[in-house]
N, C-alpha and C positions, 0 to 999 in steps of 0.2 A: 453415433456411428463414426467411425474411422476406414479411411478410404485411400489410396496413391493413384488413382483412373480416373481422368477427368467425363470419359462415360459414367459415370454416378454422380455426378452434378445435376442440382434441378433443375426446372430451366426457368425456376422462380423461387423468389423466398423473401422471406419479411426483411430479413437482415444478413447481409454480408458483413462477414468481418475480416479483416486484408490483417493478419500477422495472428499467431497462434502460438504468441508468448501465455506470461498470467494473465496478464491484461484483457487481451483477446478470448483466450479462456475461462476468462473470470466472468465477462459479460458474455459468452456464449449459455453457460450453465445458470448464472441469473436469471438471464431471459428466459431459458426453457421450464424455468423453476413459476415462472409467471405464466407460462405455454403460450409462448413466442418460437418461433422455428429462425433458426441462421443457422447459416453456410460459413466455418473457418476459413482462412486457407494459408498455408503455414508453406513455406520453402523447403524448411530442415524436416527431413524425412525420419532422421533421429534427431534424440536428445543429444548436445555435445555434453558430457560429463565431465569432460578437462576444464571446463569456463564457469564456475560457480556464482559469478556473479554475485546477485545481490544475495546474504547471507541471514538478513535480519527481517524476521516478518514479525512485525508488532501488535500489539493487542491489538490494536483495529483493524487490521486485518485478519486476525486470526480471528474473530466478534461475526465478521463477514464470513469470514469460512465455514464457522458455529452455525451462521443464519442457514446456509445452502447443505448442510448435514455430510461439513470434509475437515473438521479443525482435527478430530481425531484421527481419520484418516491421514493426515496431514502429521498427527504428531507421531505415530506409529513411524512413520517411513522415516524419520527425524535421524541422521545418525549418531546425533549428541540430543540426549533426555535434557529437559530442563533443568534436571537436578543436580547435572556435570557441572554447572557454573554460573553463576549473575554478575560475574565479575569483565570489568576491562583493567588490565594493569600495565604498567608505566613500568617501564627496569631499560636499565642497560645492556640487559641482552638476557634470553630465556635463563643463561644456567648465571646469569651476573646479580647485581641489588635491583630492587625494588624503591622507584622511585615515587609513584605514587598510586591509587587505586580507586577507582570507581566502582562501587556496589550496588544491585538492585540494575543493571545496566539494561537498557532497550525492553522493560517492565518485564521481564524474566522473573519468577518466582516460583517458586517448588510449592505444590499447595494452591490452594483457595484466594481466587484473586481478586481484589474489591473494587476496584474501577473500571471493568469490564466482564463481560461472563468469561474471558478466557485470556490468560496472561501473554508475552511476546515466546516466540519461538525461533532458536537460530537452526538455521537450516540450509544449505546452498540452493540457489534456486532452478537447480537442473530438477532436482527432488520434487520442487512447487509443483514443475510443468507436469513432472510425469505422475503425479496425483491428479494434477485438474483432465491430463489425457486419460489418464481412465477412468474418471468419470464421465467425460464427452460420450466414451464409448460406451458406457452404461446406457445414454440417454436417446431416447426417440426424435427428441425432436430439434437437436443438433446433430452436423455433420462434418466432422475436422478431414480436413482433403490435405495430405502432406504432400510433399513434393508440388503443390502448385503455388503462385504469386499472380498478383493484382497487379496487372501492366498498365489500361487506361480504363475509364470510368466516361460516359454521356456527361457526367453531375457540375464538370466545369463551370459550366453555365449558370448552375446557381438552383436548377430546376428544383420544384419540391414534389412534384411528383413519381421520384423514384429515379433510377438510375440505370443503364446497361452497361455490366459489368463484363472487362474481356478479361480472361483467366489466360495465363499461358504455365503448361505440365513442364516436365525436367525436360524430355522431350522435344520440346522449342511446340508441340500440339498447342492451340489453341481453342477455347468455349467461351462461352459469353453467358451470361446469370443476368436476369434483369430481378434487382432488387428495390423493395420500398426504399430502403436506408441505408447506406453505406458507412462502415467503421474502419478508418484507418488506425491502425491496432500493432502498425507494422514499424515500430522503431523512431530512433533520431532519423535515421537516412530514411525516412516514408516513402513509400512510393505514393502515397494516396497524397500525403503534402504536398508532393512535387506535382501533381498532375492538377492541384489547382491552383499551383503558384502561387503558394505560401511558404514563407520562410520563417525560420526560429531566428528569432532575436536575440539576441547575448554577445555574450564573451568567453573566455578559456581562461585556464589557471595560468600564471607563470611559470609551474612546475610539471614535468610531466611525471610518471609512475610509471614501474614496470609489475605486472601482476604473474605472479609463480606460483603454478601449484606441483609440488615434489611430493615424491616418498623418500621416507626416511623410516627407519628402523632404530635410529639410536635417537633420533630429537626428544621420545616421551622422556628416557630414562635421564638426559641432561636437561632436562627442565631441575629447576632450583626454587620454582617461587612455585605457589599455590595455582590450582587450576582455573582457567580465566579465557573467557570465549575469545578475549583477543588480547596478547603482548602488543603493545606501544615500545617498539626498541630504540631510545637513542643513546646511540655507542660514541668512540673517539672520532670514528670516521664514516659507517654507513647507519643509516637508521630506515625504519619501517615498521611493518605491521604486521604478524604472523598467527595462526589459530588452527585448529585441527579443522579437519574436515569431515572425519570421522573418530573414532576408539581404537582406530590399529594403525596404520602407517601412514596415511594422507594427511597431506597439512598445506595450507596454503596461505600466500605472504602478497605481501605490496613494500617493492622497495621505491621508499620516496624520494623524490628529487635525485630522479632514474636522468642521465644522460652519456649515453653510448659513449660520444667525444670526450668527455671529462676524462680527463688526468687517470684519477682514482679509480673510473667504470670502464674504462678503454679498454686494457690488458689484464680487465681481473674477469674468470669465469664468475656466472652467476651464480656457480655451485658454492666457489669461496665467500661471496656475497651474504648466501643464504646460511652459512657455517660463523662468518662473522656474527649477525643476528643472533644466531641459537646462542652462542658464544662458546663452540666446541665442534671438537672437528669430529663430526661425525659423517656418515655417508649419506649421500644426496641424492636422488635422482630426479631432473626436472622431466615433469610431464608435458607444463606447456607452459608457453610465455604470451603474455599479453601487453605490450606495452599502448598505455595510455593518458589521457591528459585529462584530469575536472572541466565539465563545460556547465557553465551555466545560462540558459535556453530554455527562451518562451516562445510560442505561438500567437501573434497578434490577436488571431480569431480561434476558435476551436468549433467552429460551423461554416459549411458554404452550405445553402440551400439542404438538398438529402443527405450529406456529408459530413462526419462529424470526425476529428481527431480526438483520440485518445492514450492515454500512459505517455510514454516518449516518443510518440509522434508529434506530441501539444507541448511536449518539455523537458527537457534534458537537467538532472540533477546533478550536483556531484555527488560521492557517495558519504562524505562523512556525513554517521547519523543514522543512515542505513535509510533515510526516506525516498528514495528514486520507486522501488518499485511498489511500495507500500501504497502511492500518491498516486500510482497507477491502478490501482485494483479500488482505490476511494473514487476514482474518476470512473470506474466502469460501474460501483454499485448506483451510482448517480444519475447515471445516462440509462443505465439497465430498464428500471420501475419506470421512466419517463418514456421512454419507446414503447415501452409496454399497453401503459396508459392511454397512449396515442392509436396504438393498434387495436386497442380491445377497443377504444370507443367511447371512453370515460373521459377524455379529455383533447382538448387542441391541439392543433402545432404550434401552439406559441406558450406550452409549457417545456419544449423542447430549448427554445431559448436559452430557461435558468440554467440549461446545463452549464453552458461559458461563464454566464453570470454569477455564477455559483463555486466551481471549480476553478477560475484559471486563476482570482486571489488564493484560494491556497493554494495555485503551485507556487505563484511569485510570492509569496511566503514563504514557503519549504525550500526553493533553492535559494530563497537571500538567507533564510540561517546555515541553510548545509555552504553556501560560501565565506559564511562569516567564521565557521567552524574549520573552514579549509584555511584561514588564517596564519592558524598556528599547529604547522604539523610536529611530528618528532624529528624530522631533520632541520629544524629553525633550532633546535637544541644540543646541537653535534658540540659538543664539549668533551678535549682527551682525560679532564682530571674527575669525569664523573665515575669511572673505575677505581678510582684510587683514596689508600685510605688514610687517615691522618683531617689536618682539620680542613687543607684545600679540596678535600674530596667531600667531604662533608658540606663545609659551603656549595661546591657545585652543585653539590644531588637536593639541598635547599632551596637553592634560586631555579632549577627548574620545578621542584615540587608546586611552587609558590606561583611561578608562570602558567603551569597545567590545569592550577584551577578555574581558567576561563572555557576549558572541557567542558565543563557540567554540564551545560544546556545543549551536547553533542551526545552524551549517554544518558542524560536524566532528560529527556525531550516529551514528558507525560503533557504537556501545556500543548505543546506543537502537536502530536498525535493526538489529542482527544479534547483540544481547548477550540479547535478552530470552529468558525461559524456559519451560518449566511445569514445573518441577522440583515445584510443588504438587499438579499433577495427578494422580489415581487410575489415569491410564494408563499413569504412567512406574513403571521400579522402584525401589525406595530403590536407595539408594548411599552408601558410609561418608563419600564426599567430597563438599561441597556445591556448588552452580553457586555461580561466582565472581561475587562484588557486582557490583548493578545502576550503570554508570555510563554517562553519556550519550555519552561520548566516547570513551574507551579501549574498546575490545572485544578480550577475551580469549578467543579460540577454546576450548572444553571438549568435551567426550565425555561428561559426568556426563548421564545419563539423564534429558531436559527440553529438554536443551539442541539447538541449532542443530548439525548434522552438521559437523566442522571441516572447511573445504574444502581443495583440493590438485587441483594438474595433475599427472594420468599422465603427458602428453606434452606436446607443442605445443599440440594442438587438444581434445585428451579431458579433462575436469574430470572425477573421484571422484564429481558430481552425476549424469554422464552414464551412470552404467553403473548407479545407479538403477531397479530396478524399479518399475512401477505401484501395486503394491500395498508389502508388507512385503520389506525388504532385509535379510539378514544379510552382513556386512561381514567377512571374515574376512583377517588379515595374515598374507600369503605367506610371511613368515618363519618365524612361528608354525604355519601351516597349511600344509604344505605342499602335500598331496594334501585339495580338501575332500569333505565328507562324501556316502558315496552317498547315490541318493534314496530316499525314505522316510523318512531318518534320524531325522526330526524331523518325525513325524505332527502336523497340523494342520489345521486348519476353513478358515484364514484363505489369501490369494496371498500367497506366500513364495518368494524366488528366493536364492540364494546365490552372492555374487562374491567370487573370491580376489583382491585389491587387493597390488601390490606400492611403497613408498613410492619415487619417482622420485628423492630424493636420497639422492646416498652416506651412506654412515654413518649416514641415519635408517629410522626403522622406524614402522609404523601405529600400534606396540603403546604407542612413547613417547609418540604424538600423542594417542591414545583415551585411552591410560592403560589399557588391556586390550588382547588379541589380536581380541576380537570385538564388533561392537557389530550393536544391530538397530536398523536405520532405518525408520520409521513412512513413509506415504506423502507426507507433508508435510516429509519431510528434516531431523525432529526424532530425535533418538537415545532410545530407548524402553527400551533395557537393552543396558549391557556387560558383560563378564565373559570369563570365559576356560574354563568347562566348558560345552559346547553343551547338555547333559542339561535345562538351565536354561532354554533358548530355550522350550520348549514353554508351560510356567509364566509367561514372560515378555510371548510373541505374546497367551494367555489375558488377563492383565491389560491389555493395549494396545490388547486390544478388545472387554475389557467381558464376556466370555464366558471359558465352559472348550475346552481341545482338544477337536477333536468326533472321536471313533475313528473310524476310516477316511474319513475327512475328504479334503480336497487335501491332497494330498504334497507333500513339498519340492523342487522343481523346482533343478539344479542347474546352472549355466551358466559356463564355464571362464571 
């Protein structure tokens, strides 16, 4: 349901969520997908479609959108197909040379994808929201309230028995929601942070950026280099970042090491700016400007009592990498299943805990590489003789070629999207073998309990993801198991479903892949415990959710 009248507010619900970005929405429709009911509550009445924001949604996100039945929906609305482009390229200006290029970028691929059921998608993220809002509004048992914000909360205190929430409409109207749990969903500037008096930790870039998005009418026909989701431009004198937005006239740009005052930026329009760039004077029309700075920003805590921050309330990215919001929509599949658990009754408040324990190392993760990658932008490369031809022009377009390739681990980031763990977690089980070292760029598929479930196609069209239970999966290899377990077998409190998986290539087996015959899969497609005596599952599901077996509890549901 989709709402503007703070009269259609309940006057209770399991979960308030304070901001009605992805974030927000992303754990609104998980929840309900578990039938869990929250309450949105979002400012902006519209989508603004000038601010594209985050542009890259990456296999694991898009794995999450596959889970909740929207990746498609999601690539439908898309206004560049995946098949427009996997490229990032380096030039001196769109109609100038080519300095160097990255392929396969942000796991874009046309086609059949092997390291997740569904490949990355570039997209601007007005697009994102306005797919997850109508889904909201499909669903019973979410309610997104636009036009209202989360002014103050009872939860200061720490309480865990829920929370009274004061709503205030465009109107300056005032209501109040008393909620079990409260998600601050709403931004860097949070209102929900502030009101428990927590602050983001960090620092800022030394550079700032100015963000433009124009029409143009003549930028396709002077492009010069091959199609590519984003030009890297460094010229004699301005450099940045430019890529369509669409197939017809939208394009939008990041001019880097943006400063108003400078000599060079003072008395030049942005129009000529953006013309410098393409490298041709074609016509420009700016839509909107956004001038910005990279922050890089943690949340000490990302829990008081009923209170939990979430996306860029808990942490501010910067954007090379395209991880800001991706790490947001990983933080809400995370906290989703766990609230969930808490509410149905299958488990404690003290598995609500891993949440922080679990997520805030990969935020401080994600933004110490996306800072390490802000390093070295395209304007650290402003050189006048990379236009020119002869052998000094030559040498220049070498030594940056040769400098750009500490890039890689900024478009080739499979290690960092799909390598991360919680091997540290108190949900996962030990294991004699460690998750394999964190690297931004290589990802090495594991089974070691923490880690990411290895993916695989049964078939053409079936992924290992798809046959996934809601809740708790035990994963058992057909080779090893032949017949599985009746039901009963493995008394438990928690939803537990059991699939017998057979590997689809010759001569391999689950048991070489997992490194065990059996693994249990958490509801977020992290692997929680393998092993190969099932007597252990019970022991295992207990840790994974914070709780002991509850005797005559739900039974093991068993499904061929």
């Amino acid at each position: 349901m989709i709402s503007t009248s703070l009269a259609d507010l309940p006057e209770r619900t399991d979960v308030l969520i304070a901001g009605g970005g992805p974030s927000g929405l992303f754990l609104a429709l998980d929840l309900a997908r578990r039938g869990v009911r929250s309450v949105v509550l979002e400012p902006r009445v519209e989508i603004d479609w000038t601010r594209p924001r985050a542009k890259t949604t990456n296999a694991r996100t898009m794995t999450h959108l596959r889970r909740l039945g929207l990746a498609g929906e999601l690539r439908a609305a898309a206004p560049l197909p995946v098949s427009y482009s996997d490229s990032v390229l380096f030039c001196t200006s769109l109609a100038g040379r080519e300095l160097t290029r990255f392929t396969g970028a942000f796991q874009l691929q046309d086609g059949r994808y092997e390291p997740q059921p569904e490949c990355g998608q570039q997209v601007p993220q007005p697009v994102v929201e306005q797919v997850l809002r109508t889904a909201v509004a499909r669903e019973e048992r979410t309610a997104l309230h636009l036009g209202a914000r989360f002014t103050r909360s009872s939860a200061a205190a720490g309480a865990r028995d829920g929370t009274l929430v004061t709503v205030e409409g465009g109107s300056g109207n005032r209501a109040h929601v008393r909620a079990r749990y409260l998600v601050g969903a709403d931004g860097v500037s949070s209102a929900v942070r502030a009101d428990l008096g927590v602050r983001l930790e960090g620092s800022s870039a030394a550079k700032s950026n100015l963000g433009v998005v124009f029409r143009s009418r003549g930028t396709a026909g002077a492009v010069a280099l091959d199609p590519a989701v984003q030009y890297w431009v460094t010229g004699a004198e301005y450099a940045g970042m430019i890529g369509r937005l669409d197939l017809g006239d939208l394009w939008w740009a990041i001019v880097q090491g943006y400063d108003p005052d400078a000599p060079k930026f003072a008395d030049v329009p942005v129009e000529d700016v953006l013309r410098a760039l393409v490298g041709a004077d074609v016509d420009v029309e700016v839509v909107a400007q956004d001038p910005w700075t990279a922050r890089m920003l943690l949340a000490p805590t990302y829990r008081r009592g009923a209170t939990f921050l979430l996306g860029d309330a808990a942490h501010a990215n910067p954007p090379w990498g395209g991880h800001g919001f991706n790490t947001c929509v990983g933080d809400a599949a995370n906290l989703a299943w766990k609230l969930a658990a808490v509410l149905d009754g299958w488990a404690g408040e003290e598995l609500l805990d891993s949440y922080e324990a679990e997520r805030r190392p990969v935020a401080r993760r994600t933004v110490d590489e996306a800072a390490r990658n802000g390093t070295l932008l395209a304007d650290d490369l402003l050189d006048p003789h990379l236009e020119e031809d002869g052998e000094a022009g030559e040498r220049a377009r070498a030594r940056a070629a040769r400098a750009l390739a500490v890039k890689e681990s900024e478009f080739h980031a499979l290690g960092l999207v799909l390598g991360y763990s919680y091997t540290g977690s108190p949900l996962c089980s030990p294991d004699p073998e460690p998750a394999p070292a964190p690297d931004p760029v290589a990802y090495h598929p594991s089974a070691v309990p923490g880690c990411l479930l290895p993916h695989a196609w049964l078939d053409e069209r079936t992924s290992l993801y798809d046959v996934l239970g809601p809740g708790f999966t035990l994963l058992l290899d057909a080779d090893a198991f032949p017949a599985a377990p009746a039901p009963g077998a493995v008394p438990t409190g928690a939803p537990l479903e059991v699939r017998t998986v057979r590997h689809p290539a010759a001569g391999s087996t689950f048991t070489r892949v997992w490194g065990a015959p059996a693994v249990l899969v958490r509801p977020d497609q992290h692997v929680a415990w393998r092993g190969c005596d099932l007597g252990e599952v019970p022991a295992a599901l207990a840790r994974a959710t914070g709780t002991v077996p509850a005797p005559g509890g739900r039974r093991l549901t068993t499904v061929a």
